[in-house]
N, C-alpha and C positions, 0 to 999 in steps of 0.2 A: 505351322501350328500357331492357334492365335494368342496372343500373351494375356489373355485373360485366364487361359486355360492353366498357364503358370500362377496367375494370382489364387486360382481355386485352392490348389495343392501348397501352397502356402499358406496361406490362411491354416494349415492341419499342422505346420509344421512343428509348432510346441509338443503334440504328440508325439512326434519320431525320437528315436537314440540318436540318431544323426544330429539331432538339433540338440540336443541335450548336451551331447560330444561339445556342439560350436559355441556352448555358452563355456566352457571349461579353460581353455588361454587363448591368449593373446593370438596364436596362428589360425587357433582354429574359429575365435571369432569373426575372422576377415570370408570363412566361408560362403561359399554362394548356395546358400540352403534349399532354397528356391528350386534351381538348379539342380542339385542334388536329390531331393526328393522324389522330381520329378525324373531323375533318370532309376533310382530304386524300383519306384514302380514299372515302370516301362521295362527293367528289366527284369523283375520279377513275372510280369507278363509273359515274356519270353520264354525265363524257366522254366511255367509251369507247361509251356508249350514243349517245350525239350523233353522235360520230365515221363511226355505220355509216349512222345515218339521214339526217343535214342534208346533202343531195343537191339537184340543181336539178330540180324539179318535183317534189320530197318535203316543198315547204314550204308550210304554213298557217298565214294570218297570223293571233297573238293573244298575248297580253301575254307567251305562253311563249317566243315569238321572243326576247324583250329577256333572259330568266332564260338562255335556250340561251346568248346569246351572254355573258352575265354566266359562265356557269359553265366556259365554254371557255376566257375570257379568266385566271378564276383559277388553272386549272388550266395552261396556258402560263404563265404569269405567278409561281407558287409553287412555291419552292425546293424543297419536300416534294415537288411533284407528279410523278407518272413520266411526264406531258408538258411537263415542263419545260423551253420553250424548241425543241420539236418543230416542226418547219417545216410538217409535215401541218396542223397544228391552225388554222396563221395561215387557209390555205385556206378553211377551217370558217369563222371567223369572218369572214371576208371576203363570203365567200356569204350572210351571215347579216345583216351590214349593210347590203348592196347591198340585199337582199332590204325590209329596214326603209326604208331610204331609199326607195323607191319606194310604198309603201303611205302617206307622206306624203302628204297637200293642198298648196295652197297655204301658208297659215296655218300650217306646222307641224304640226297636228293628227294623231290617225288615228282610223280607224272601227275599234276598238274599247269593246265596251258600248254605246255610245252612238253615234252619225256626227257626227265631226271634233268629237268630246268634247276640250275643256281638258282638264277633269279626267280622262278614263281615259290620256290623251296623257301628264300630271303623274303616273300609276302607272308609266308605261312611265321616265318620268326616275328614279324613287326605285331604279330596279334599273338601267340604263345610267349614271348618271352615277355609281356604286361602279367601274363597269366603263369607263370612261373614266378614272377619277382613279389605277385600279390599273396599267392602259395606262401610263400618265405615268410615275408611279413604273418600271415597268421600264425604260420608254424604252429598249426593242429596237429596231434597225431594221429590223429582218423586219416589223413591225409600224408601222413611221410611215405606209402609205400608211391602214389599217384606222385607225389613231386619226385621220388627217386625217381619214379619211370621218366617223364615228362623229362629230369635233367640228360637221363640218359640220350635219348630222343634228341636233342639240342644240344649235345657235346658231339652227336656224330654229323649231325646236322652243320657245326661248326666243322667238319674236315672236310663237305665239299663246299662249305662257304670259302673258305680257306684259300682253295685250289681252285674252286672253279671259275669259267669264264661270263661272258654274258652277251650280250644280244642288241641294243639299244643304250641310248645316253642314258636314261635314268637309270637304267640297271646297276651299273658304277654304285649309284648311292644307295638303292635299295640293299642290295648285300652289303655295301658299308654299315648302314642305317644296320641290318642285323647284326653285323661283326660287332658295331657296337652296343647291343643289346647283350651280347652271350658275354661281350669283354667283362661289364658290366656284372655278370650274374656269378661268372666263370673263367676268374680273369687268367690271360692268355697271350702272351707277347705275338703268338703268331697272327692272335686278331685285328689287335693295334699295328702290326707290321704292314697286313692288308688292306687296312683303311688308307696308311700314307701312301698304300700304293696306289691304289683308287686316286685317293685325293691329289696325289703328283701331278694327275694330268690335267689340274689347273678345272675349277668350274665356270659354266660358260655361262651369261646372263646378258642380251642385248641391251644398248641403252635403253631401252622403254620397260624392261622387266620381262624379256623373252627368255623361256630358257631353248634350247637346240629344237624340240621338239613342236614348240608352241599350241600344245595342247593341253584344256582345260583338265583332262585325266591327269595327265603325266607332269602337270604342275603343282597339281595337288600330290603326287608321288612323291617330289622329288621336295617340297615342300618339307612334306611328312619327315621325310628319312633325313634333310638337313639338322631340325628340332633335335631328333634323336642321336646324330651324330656330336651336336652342339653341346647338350647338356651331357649324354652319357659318356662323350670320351673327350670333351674339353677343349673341343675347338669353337669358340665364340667367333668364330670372324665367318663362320658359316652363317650367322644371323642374318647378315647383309644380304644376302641374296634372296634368300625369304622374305625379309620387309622390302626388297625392292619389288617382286614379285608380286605380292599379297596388295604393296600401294597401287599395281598396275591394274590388277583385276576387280577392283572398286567399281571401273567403268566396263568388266566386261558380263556384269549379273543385272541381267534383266529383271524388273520392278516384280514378275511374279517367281523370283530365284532360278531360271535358267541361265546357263551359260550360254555367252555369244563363243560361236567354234568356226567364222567363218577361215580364220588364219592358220586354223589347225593344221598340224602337218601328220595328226595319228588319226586312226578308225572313227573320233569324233567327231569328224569333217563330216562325214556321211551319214552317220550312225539316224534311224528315224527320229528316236526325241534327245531333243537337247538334254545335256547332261546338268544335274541340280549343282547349286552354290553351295550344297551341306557335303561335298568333297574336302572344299576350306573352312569348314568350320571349327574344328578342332585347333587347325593351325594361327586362325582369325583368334580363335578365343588364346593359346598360349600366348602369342605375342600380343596380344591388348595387354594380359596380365605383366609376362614381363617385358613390357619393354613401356608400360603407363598410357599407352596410345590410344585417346578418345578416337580417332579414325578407325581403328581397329574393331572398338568397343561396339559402335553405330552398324559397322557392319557384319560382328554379328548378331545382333541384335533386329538387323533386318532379315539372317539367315532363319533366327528362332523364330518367324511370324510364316515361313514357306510351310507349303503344305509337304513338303519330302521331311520335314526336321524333325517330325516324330518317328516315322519310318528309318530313315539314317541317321540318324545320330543318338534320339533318346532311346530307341530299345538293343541297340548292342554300343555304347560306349561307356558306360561304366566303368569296366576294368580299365580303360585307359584313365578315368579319374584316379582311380585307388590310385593307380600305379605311380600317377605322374601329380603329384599334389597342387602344383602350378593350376593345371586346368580345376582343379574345387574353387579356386579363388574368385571373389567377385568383380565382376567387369569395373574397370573404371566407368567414368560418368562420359554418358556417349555426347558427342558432339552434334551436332544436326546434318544431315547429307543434303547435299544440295538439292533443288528442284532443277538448277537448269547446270547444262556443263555440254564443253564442246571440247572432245578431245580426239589429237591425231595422232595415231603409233603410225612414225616415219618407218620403223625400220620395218613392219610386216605390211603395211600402206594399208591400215584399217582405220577407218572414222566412226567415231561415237558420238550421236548427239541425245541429250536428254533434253525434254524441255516436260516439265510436270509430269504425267500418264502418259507420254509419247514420250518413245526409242526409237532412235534410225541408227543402219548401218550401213555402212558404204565399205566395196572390199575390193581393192586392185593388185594383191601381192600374192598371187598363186607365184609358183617357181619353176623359171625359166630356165631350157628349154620343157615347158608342157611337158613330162611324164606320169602315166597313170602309176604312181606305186607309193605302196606304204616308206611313209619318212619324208615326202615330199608333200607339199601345198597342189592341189590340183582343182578345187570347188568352181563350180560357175555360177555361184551366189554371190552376188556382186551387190544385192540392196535387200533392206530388209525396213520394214515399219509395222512397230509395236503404237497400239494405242488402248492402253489399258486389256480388256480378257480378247478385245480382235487383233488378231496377228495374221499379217503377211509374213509367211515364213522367207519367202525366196521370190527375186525378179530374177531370172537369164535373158540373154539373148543369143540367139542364133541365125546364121544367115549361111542360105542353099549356096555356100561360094566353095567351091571344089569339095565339099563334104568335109570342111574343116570344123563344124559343129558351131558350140559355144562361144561366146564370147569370153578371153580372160585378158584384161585391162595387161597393159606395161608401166604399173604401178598407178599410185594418187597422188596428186598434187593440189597445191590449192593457189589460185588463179583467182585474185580477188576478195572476193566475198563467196565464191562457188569455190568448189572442190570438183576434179575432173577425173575423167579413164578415160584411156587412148589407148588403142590400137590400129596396126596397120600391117596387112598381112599382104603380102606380094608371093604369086604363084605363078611359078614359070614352065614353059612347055623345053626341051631339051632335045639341042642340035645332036649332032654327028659328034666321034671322039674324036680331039686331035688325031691326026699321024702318027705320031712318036706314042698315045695313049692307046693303040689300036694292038691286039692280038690275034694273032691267026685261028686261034683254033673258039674266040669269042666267049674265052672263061674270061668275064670281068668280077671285082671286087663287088660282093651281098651289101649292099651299103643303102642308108637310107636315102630319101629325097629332100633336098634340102631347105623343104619347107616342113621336111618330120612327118609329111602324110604317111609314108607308106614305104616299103623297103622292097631291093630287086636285086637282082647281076647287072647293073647299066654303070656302076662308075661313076654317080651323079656330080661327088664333087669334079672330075675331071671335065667333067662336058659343058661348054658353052650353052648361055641358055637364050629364048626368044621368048614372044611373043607373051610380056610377062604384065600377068592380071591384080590390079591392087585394087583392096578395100581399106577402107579408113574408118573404124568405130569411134565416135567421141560421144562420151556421155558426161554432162555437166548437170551437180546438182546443188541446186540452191535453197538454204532452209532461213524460214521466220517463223519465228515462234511455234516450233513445231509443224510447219505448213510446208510441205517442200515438193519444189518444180524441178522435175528432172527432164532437162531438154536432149533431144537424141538427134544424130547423124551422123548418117552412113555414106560414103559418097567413095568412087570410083566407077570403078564398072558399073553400067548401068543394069537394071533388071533383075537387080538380083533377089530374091523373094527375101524379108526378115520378117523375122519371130518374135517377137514378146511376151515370155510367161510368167505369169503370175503365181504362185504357189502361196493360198490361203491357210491356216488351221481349220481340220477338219472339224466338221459338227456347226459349222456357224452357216447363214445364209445368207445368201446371194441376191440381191436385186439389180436390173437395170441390165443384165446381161440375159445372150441367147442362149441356147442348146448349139455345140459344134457337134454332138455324135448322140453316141449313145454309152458312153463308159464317163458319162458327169464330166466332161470338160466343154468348156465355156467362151463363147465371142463379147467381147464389147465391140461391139456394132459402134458405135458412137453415142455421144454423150456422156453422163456420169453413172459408175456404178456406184454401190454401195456392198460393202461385209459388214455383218453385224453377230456379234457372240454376245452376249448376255446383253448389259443396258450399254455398252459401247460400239460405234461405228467408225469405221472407216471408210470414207470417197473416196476413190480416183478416177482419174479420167482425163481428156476425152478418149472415145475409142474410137478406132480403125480396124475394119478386115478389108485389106488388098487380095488375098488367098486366103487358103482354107488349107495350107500344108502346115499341120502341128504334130507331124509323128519323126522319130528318126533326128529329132534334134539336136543328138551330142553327138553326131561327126563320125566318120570312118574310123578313128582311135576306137570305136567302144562297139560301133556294127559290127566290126569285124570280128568281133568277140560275141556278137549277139546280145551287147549291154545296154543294158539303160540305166541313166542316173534320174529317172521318175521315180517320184516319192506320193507319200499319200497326202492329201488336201483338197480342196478345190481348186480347182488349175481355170484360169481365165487367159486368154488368150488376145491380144493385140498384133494386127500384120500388116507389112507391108511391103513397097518395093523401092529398089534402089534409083536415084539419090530420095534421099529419105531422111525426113525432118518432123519429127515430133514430140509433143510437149504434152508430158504427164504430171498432172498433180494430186498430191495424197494431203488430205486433211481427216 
């Protein structure tokens, strides 16, 4: 959203009760009325949208239930709101909890994401118990009979938070993050007993600001439920992990509020569009406020200019204002964020470089040994160049050597002034078993091959191997001022065909390259191309076709399953054959 759109609605703001309210003390003068106003109406928007829809047999059950009734309640509930205390609206929410209350189990639970999920149960807490604690505070009586319901709902809710188990590292804090929502409302030794238990097993945060996961989603999770754990049941030393977190990801929001998710180890890795920076916004604006951080402040201050920031954040977070007074507060005074910065997270072997309108990513830290599955790093996105609205979303490479696909680096290093990816992948053909490994009747051990191609009854580790075939990937790239040469070589076995794909943002146009087919993808023949998306371009080049083999790139791991990791964009294409030396440049 652009911040002029915030000056509009300020300028109105001596009209509102809200602002009336901030002239009255000392707390509430420090408001961010601005701010405030601007989420009233956005959220009044929304009610009036609820108001026509949440009817009875208009309702499907899914976490949006518990946001419906969050955003009705703050809007009855807040003095700005033009359903302020509207007797219609009680109706709305009444229907809306009945509604919840029946989609419980026994145990509390509900079947969302998961069936009679703790944890998706503990998501539906982090947005009803803001809407239950805001209930209280007005303490209407139009509304005692909706908060009785609503408590009941959330005391039984608290006996499989209680008891149950979970699925994933953030999970741990997400049902914390609840327990200490209900301790809070409902206080309860066995909640507080569960957090310590949760919390015993020590929180994990790499030195760069990783948490287990290293995903953009489930950092802003785990983020979230910290905050909540912090303030509502009084453990401050959970801050720490959050401002380490939050100072990590400064470098990982791309200039139009996208997240970089190359090091992801969850569904983001893959997922088509990048996930928005208005995940951390909430957590960006508590910790600016408390903890005084112009760092904090700047960034989000760059989250409220994204175009996601009206959509996520000002039309359903409101109620987490009411609830949580900290976020009404006005940002400190932001500090300037840099133009240029060159940062390396050792431990997931990601590089970031900024220089003005221009973002690079360089990515060597998939996790070894290569398994396709959720929880682990597996991306063959290895580089990426942003320059303003033209984005190369993704370079791979792949090379026709035993059907081992993609290229993924054995991590990044930095060599100089360049920064590099290596690999070296050795495949071997397999003798005779020992004597002593040999059985008559030729039942051997189901076991894989020990290059992880492919799995048999041969006993691979026992067996002596020959005839063994290596390739050496090295890719070195070098950046100035935004300008950067990335030199490439392949070398062993000779002949072996390689791939280089280009993966652009859709809708932009292409000059200086061929037609390879007929399904839009692309040869650079030689010389320079050009992408261009609105008044922004992006070069590279030169080009090369040795072949014309661009299908079937990710390797027997994914044919074998009939997989493809092709995404949408305009895909260009560079090829060649082994030994193989070539030098790409992006301006």
């Amino acid at each position: 959203m652009n911040r002029n759109d915030f000056l509009k609605i300020g300028a109105m703001a001596a009209l509102s009760p809200l602002f009336v309210k901030a002239s009255a003390n000392d707390f509430s003068a420090s408001i961010d009325t601005e701010m405030m106003n601007h989420l009233l109406a956005a959220n009044d928007k929304t009610a009036a949208q609820l108001m026509e829809t949440v009817k009875p047999g208009n309702l499907r059950f899914s976490r949006m239930i518990a946001y419906d009734i969050a955003v009705l309640t703050a809007a009855y509930c807040a003095k700005g709101s033009a359903y302020y205390h509207h007797t219609e609206v009680v109706s709305k929410i009444d229907l809306l909890v009945k509604f919840l209350a029946s989609a419980q189990a026994e145990d509390g639970t509900v079947n969302v994401g998961n069936l009679e999920s703790p944890p998706d149960t503990a998501f539906l807490v982090e947005i009803l118990g803001p809407a239950a604690s805001i209930l209280r505070k007005d303490n209407s009586s139009e509304l005692k009979d909706v908060q009785q319901q609503l408590k009941q709902i959330l005391l039984k809710t608290g006996e499989g938070l209680s008891t149950g188990g979970i699925h994933t590292p953030n999970h741990r804090w997400v049902i914390s993050a609840a327990l200490a929502q209900l301790s809070h409302l409902y206080p309860n030794k066995k909640y507080s007993n569960r957090i310590n238990d949760w919390l015993g097993e020590g929180v994990f945060i790499d030195a760069d600001g990783h948490y287990p996961e290293r995903s953009g989603i489930y950092s802003g999770v785990e983020n979230a439920a910290f905050i909540t754990i912090a303030r509502l049941a009084n453990k401050p030393s959970l801050y720490a992990p959050v401002r380490k977190n939050l100072t990590m990801y400064q470098y990982y929001i791309e200039p139009n509020g996208e997240l970089v998710r190359n090091d992801s180890r969850r569904q983001d890795q893959y997922e088509a569009a990048a996930k928005p920076s208005t995940l951390f916004y909430l957590q960006y604006r508590y910790m600016a406020v408390h903890e005084k951080s112009q760092l904090f402040a700047a960034i989000c201050k760059q989250i409220e200019g994204t175009k996601d920031f009206e959509k996520d954040i000002l039309t359903r977070s409101l109620f987490y204002f009411l609830e949580d007074e900290t976020l009404q507060q006005q940002l400190p005074t932001a500090e300037v964020l840099p133009e240029r910065y060159e940062k390396l997270f050792t431990t997931s072997h990601l590089l970031r470089i900024k220089e003005k309108n221009t973002t690079i990513t360089l990515f060597g830290g998939t996790d070894q040994p290569l398994l396709i599955a959720s929880g682990r790093s597996n991306s063959p996105d290895f580089f990426s160049y942003r320059k303003g609205d033209a984005i190369l979303k993704y370079m791979r490479l792949s090379s026709n050597f035993f059907s081992m696909g993609y290229f993924y680096s054995d991590g990044l290093r930095k060599e100089g002034n360049s920064y590099v990816l290596r690999k070296k992948l050795e495949i071997p053909y397999y003798q005779p078993l020992p004597k002593e490994k040999r059985k008559a009747n030729g039942d051997y051990k189901l076991s894989p091959s020990i290059d992880d191609r492919f799995w048999n009854k041969m006993d691979f580790s026992n067996r002596p191997v020959s005839n063994v075939k290596t390739l050496e990937t090295i890719i070195r790239l070098t950046e100035t001022n935004g300008t950067v040469e990335l030199d490439f070589e392949l070398k062993g076995m000779k002949g072996v065909p390689v791939t280089i794909e280009l993966c652009f943002k859709e809708g932009g146009q292409l000059t200086g390259v061929a037609a390879a087919d007929a399904n839009g993808n692309s040869f650079l023949e030689q010389g320079t191309g050009e992408y261009r998306s609105g008044n922004d371009v992006i070069s590279f080049g030169p080009g090369a076709v040795a072949h014309k083999q661009i299908i079937n790139l990710e390797g027997e791991r994914y044919s074998t399953h009939f997989g493809t990791l092709r995404t949408k964009g305009e895909h260009v294409y560079i090829t060649g054959t082994t030994p193989f030396k070539h030098k790409l440049i992006f301006r």
